[in-house]
SENU-698780 format. One record per residue: residue number from 0; residue in one letter; x, y, z of N, C-alpha, C in turn. Coordinates in steps of 0.1 Angstrom, whole numbers, plus 2048, in hexadecimal, padded with zeros to 3 digits. Layout:
- kolfi, numar, npx, npy, npz, capx, capy, capz, cpx, cpy, cpz
- NUM, A, X, Y, Z, X, Y, Z, X, Y, Z $
...
***
This chain:
- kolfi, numar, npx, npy, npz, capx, capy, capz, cpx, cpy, cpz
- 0, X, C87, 17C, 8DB, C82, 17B, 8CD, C78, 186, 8CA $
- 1, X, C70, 188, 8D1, C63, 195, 8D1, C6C, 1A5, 8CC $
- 2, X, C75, 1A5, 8D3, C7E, 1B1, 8D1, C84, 1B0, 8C3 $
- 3, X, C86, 1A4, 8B8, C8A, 1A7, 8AD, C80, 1A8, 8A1 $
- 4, X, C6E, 1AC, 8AC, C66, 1AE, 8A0, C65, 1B9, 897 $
- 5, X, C6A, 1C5, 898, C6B, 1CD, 89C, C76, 1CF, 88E $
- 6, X, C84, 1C9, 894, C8C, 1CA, 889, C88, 1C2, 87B $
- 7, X, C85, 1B7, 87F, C7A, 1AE, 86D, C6F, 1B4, 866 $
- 8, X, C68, 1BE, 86F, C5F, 1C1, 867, C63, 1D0, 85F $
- 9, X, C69, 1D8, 868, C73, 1E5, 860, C77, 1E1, 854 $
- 10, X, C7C, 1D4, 854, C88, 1CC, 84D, C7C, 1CA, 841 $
- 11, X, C73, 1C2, 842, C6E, 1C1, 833, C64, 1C9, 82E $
- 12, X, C60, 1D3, 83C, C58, 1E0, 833, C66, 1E8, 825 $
- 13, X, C70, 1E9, 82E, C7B, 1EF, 826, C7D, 1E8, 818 $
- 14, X, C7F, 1DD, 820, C82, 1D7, 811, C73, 1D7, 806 $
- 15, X, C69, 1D6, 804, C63, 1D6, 801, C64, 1E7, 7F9 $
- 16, X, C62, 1F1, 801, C63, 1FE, 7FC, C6F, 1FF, 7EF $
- 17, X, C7A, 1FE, 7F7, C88, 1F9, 7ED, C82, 1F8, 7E3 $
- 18, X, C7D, 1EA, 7E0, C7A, 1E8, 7D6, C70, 1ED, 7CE $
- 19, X, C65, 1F1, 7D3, C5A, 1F4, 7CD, C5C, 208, 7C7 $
- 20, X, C6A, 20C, 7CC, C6F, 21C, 7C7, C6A, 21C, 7B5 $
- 21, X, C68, 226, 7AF, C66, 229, 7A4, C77, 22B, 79F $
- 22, X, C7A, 21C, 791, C86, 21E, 791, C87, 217, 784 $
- 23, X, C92, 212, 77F, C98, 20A, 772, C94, 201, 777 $
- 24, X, C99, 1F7, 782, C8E, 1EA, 782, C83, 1E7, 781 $
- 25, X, C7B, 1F2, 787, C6D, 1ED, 784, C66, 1F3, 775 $
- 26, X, C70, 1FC, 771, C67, 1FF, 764, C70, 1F4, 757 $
- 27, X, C7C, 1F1, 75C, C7D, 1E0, 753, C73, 1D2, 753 $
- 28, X, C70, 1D3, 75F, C6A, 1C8, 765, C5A, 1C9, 75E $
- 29, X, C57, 1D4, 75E, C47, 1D6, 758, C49, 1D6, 74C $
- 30, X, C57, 1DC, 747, C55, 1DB, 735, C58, 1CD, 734 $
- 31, X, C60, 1C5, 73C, C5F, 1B3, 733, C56, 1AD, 736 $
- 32, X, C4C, 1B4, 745, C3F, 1AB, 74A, C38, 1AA, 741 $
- 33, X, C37, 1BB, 73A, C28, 1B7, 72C, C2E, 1AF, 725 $
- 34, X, C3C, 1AE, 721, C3F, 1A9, 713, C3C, 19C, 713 $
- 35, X, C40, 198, 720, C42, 188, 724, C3C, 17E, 733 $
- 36, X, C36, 18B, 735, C2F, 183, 743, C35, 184, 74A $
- 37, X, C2E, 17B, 75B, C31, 17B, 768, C3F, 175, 769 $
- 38, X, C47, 173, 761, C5A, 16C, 765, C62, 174, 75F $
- 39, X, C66, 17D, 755, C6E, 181, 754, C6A, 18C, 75D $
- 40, X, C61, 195, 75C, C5C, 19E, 767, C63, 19F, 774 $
- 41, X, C66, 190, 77E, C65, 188, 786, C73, 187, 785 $
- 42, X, C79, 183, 77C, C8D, 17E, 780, C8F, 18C, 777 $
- 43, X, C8D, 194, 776, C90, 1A6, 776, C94, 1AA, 786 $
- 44, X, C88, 1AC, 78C, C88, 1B1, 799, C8E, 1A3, 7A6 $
- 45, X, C92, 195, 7A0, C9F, 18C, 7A7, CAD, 192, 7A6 $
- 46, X, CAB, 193, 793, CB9, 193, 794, CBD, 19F, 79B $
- 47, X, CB6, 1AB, 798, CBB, 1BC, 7A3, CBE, 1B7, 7AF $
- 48, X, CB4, 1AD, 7B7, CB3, 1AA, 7C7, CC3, 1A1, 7C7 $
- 49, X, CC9, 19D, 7BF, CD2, 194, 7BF, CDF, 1A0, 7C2 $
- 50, X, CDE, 1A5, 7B6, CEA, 1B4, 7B2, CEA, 1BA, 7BE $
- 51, X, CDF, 1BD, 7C6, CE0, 1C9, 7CF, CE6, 1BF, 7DE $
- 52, X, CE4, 1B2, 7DD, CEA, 1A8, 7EC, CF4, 1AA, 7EB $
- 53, X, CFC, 1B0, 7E1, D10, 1B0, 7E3, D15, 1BA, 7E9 $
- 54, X, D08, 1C8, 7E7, D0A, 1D2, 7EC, D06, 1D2, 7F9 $
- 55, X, CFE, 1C8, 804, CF6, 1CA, 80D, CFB, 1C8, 815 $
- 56, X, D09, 1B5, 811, D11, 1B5, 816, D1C, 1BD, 81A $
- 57, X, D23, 1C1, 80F, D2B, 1CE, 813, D27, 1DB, 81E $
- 58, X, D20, 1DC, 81A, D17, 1EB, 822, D18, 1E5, 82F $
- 59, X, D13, 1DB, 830, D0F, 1D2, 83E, D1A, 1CD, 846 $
- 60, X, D23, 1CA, 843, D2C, 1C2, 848, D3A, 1CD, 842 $
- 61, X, D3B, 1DD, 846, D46, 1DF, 847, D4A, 1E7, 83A $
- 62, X, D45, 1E3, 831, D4C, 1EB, 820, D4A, 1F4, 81D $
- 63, X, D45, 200, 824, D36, 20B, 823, D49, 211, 81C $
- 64, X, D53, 217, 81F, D5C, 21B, 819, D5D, 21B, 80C $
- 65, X, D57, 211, 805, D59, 20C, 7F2, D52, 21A, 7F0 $
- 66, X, D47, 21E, 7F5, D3D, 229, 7F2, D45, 237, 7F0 $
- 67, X, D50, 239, 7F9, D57, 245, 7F3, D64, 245, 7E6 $
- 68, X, D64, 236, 7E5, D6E, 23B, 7D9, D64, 240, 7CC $
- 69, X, D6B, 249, 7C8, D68, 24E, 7BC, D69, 244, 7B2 $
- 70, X, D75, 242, 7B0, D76, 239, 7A4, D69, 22F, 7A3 $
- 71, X, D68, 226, 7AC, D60, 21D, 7A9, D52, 222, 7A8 $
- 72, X, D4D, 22D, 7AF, D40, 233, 7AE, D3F, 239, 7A3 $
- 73, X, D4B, 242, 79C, D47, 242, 792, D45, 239, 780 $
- 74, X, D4D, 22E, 782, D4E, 225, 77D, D44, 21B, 77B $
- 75, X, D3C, 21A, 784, D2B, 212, 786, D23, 21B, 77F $
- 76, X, D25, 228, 786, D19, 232, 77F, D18, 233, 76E $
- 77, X, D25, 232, 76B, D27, 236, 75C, D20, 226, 757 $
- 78, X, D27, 21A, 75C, D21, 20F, 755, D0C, 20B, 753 $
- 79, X, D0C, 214, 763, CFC, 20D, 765, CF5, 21B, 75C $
- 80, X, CFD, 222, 759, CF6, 22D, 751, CF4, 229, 742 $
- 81, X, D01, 227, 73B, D03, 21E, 72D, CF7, 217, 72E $
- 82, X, CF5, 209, 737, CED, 200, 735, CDF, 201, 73A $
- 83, X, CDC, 20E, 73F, CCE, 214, 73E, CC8, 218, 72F $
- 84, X, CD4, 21F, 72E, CD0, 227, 71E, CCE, 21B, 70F $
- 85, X, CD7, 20F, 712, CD5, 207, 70E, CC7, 203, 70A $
- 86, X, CC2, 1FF, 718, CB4, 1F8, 71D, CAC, 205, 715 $
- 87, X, CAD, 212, 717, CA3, 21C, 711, CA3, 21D, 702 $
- 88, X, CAD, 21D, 6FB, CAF, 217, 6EE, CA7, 20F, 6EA $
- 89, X, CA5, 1FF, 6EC, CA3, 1F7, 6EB, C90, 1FA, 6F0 $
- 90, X, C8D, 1FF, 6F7, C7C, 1FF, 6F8, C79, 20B, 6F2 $
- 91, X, C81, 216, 6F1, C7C, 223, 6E8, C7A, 21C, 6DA $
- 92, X, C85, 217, 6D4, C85, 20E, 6C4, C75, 207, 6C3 $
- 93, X, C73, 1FB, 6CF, C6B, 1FA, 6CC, C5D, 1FE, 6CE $
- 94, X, C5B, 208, 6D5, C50, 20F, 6D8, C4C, 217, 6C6 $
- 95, X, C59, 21D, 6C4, C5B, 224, 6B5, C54, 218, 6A8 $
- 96, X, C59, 211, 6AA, C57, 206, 6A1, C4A, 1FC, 6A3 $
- 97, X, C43, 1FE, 6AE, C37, 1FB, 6B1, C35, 1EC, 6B3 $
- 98, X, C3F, 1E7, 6B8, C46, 1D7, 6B6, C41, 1D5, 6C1 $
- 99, X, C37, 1C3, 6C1, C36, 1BC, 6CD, C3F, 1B4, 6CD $
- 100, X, C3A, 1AD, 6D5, C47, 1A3, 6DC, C42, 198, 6D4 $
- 101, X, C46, 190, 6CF, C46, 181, 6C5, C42, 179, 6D9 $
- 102, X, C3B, 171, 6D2, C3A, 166, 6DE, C4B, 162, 6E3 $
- 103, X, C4A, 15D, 6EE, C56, 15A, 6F4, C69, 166, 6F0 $
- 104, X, C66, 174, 6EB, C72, 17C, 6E8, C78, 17D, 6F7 $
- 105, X, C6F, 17F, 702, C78, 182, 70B, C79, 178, 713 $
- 106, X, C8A, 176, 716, C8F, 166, 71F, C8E, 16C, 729 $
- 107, X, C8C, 164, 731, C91, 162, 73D, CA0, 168, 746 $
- 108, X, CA9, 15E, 73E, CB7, 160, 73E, CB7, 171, 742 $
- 109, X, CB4, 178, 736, CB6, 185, 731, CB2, 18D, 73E $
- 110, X, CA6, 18A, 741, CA0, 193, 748, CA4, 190, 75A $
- 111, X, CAB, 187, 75C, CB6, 185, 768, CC1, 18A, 766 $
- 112, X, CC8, 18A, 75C, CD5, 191, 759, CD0, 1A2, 75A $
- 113, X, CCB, 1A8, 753, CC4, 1B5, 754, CC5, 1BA, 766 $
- 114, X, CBB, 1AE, 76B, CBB, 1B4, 778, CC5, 1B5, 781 $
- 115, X, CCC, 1AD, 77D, CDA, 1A9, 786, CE4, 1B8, 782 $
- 116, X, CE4, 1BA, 776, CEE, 1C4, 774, CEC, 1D2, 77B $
- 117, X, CD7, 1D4, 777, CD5, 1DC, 781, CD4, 1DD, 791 $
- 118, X, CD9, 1D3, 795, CDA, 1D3, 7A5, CED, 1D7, 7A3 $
- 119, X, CF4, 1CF, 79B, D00, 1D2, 7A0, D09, 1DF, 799 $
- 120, X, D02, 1E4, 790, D06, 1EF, 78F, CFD, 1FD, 795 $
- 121, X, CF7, 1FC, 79B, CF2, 206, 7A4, CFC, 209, 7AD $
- 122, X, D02, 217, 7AD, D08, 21B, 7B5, D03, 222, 7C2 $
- 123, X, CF8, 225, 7C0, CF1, 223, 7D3, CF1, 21D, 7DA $
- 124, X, CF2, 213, 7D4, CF0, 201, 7DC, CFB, 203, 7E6 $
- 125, X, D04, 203, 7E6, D0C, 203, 7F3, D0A, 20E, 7FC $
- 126, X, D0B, 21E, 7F8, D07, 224, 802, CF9, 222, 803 $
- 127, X, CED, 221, 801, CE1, 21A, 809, CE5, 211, 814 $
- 128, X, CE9, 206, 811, CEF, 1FD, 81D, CF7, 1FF, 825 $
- 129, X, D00, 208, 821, D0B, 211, 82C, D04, 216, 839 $
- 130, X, CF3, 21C, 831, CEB, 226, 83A, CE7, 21C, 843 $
- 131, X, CE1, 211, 83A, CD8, 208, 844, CE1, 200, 850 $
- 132, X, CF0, 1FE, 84C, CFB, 1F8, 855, CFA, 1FF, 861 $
- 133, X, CFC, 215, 85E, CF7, 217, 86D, CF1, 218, 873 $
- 134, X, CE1, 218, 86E, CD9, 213, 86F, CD8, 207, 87B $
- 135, X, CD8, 1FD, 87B, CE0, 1F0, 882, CE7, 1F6, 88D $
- 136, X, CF1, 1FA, 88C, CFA, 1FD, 897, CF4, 204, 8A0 $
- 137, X, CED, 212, 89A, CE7, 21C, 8A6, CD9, 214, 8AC $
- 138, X, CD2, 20A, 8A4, CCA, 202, 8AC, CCF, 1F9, 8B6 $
- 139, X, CDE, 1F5, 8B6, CDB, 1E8, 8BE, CEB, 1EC, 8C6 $
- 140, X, CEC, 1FA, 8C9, CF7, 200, 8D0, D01, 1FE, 8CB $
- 141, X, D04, 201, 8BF, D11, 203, 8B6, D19, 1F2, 8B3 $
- 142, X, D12, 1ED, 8BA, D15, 1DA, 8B4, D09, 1D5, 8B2 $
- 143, X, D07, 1D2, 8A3, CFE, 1CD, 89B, D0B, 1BC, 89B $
- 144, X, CFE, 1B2, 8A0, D01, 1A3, 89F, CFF, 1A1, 895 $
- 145, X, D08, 195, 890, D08, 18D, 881, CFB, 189, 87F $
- 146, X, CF4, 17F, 88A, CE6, 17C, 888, CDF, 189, 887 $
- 147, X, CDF, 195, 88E, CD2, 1A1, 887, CD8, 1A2, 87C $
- 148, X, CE2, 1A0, 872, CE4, 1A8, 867, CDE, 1A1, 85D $
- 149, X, CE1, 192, 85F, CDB, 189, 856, CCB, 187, 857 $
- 150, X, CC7, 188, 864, CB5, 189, 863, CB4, 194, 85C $
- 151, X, CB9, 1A7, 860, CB4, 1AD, 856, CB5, 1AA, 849 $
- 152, X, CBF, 1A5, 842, CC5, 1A1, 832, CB9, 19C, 830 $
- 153, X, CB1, 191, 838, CAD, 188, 833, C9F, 18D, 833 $
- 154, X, C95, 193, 83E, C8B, 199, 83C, C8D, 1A3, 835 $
- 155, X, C97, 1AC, 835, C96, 1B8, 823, C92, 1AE, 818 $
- 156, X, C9C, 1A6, 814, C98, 19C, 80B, C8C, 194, 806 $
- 157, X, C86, 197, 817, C78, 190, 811, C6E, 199, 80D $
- 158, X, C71, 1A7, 816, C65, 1AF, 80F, C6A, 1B3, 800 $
- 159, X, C73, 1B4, 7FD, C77, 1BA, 7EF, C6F, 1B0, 7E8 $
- 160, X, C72, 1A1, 7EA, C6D, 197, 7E3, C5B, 196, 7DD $
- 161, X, C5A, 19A, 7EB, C48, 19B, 7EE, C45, 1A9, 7E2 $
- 162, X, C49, 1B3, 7E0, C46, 1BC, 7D6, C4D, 1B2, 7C9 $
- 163, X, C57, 1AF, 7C8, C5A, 1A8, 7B9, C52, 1A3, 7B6 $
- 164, X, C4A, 19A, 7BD, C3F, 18C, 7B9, C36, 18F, 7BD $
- 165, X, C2D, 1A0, 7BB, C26, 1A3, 7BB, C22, 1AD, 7B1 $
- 166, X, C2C, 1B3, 7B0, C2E, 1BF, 7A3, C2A, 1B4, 797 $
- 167, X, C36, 1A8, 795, C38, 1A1, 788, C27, 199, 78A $
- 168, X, C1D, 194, 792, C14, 18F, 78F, C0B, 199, 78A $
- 169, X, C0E, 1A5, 78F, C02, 1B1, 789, C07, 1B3, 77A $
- 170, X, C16, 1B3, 776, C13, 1B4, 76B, C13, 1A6, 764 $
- 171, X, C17, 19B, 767, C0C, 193, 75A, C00, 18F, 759 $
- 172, X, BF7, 195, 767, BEF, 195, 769, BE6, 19D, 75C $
- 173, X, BEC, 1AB, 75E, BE5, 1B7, 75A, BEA, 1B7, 74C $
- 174, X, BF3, 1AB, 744, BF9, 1AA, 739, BEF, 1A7, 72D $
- 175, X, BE5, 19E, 733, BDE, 19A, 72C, BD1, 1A1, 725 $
- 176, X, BD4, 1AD, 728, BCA, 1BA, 722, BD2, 1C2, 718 $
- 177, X, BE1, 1BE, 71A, BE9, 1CD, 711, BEB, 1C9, 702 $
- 178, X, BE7, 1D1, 6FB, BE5, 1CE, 6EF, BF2, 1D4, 6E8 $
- 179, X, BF2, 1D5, 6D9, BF7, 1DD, 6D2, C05, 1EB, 6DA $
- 180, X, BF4, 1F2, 6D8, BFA, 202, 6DE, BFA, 202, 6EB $
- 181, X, BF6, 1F8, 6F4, BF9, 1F9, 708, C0C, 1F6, 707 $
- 182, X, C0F, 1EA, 6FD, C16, 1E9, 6FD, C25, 1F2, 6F8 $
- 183, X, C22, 1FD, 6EC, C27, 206, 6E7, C26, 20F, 6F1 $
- 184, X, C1E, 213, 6F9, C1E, 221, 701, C25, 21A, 70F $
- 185, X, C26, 210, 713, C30, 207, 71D, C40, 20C, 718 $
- 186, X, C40, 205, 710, C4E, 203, 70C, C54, 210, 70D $
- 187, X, C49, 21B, 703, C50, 228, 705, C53, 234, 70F $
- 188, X, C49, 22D, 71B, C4B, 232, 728, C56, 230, 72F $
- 189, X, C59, 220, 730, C61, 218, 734, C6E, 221, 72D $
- 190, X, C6E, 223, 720, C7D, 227, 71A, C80, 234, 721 $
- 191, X, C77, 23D, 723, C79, 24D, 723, C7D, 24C, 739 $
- 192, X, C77, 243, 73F, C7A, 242, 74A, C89, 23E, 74A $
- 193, X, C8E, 230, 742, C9B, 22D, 741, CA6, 234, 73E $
- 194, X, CA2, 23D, 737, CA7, 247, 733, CAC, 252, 73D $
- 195, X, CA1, 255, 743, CA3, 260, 750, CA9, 25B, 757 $
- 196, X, CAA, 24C, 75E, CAF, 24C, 766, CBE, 247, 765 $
- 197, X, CC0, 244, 757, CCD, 248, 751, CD6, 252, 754 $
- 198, X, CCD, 25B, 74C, CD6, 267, 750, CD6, 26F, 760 $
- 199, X, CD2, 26B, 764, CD1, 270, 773, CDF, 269, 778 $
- 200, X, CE1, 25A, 776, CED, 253, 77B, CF7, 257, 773 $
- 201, X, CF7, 25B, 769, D03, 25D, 763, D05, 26D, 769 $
- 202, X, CFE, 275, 76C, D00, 283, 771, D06, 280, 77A $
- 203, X, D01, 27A, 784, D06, 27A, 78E, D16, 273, 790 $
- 204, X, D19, 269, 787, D25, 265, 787, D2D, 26D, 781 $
- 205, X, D28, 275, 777, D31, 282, 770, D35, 28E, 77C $
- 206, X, D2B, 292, 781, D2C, 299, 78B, D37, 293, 797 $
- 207, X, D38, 287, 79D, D44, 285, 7A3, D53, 282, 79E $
- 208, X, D4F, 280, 790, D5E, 27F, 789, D67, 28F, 785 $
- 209, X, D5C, 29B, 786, D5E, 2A6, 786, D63, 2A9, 794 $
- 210, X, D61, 2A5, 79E, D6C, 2AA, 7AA, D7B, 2A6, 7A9 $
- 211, X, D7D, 29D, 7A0, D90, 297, 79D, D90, 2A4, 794 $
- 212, X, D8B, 2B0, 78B, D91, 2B0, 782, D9A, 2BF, 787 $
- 213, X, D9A, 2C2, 790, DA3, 2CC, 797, DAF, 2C6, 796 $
- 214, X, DAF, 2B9, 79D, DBC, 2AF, 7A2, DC3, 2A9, 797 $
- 215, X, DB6, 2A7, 78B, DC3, 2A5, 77F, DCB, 2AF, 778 $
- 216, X, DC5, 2B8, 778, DC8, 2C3, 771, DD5, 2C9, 779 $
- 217, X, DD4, 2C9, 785, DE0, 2CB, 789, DEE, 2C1, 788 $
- 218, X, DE8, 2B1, 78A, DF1, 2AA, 788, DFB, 2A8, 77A $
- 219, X, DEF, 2AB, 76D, DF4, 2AD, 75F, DFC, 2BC, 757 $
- 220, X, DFB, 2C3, 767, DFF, 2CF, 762, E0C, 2CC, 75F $
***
């Protein structure tokens, strides 16, 4: 047992880190935290932790392959890109428009669906887990047991968790000071970050759809 401390604690420093990266979840999560407090904040950074388990499994158990098809990588990239720019839209408008949030504007529902899409359209998500799969293997001499894979799953999971439900209490903690303009200069941080990190995904997915265009060009010749 002593010998798998070693692996649980790697496991939810990582996870924890994961989560706590400067990214579209966490600058969602702080723009619905002010709007709406410690729960949407909170099923933001679930629903991601949810999206990214489909990939952890795959990665983990064998699928690390889905990572080179193009098509699909670039088919995520273009979607999680759209629906970044979406989300930056929607907080630039109202940063512009200097709009609070009406009591109760932001659900719940919403703000789990958000997260979920950004865990499952992240197209890192699998190669991350791909890495961490060998990871596993070169620790435990190229056979990683079902039981280590699930204890790591499960301590990543908790540290990720431990930053979700620590991030989302700091901000409805710290919600209760933002006024007006804390909340205008949020939003529009939040948009201009959403933004970038938009286009970075969509680069990057353009950029591997440009390696077919030799192959089509020849095929349409």
């Amino acid at each position: 047992m002593t010998e798998l401390v070693p692996l649980i604690a790697s496991a939810v420093g990582l996870g924890a880190a994961y989560a706590a990266v400067p990214g579209a979840v966490n600058a969602e999560a702080l723009r619905r935290g002010v709007a709406g407090g410690f729960r949407p904040a909170l099923l933001v950074q679930v629903g991601s932790l949810i999206g990214d388990a489909l990939w952890a499994v795959l990665g983990l158990t064998g699928g690390a392959a889905l990572a080179n098809i193009d098509a699909l990588a670039v088919a995520l990239g273009l979607i999680g890109a759209g629906f970044l720019f979406m989300l930056a839209r929607s907080a630039l408008a109202a940063a512009i428009a200097e709009r609070q949030p009406a009591a109760g504007a932001v659900r719940s529902g919403g703000s789990f669906a958000v997260g979920l899409v950004f865990g499952l359209a992240n197209p890192a998500g699998i190669a991350f887990w791909a890495g961490v799969g060998g990871g596993l293997l070169s620790l435990s001499g190229g056979r990683a047991a079902m039981d280590q894979i699930l204890l790591f799953l499960a301590a990543f999971t908790v540290g990720a968790w431990l930053w979700g439900c620590g991030m989302a209490a700091a901000v409805g903690w710290g919600r209760q000071f933002a006024g007006a303009r804390l909340f205008r200069w949020v939003n529009a941080l939040c948009g201009l970050a959403l933004t970038y990190f938009g286009v970075r995904i969509a680069w990057t997915a353009l950029n591997r759809l440009l390696r077919w265009l030799p192959w089509l060009t020849r095929a349409f010749a």
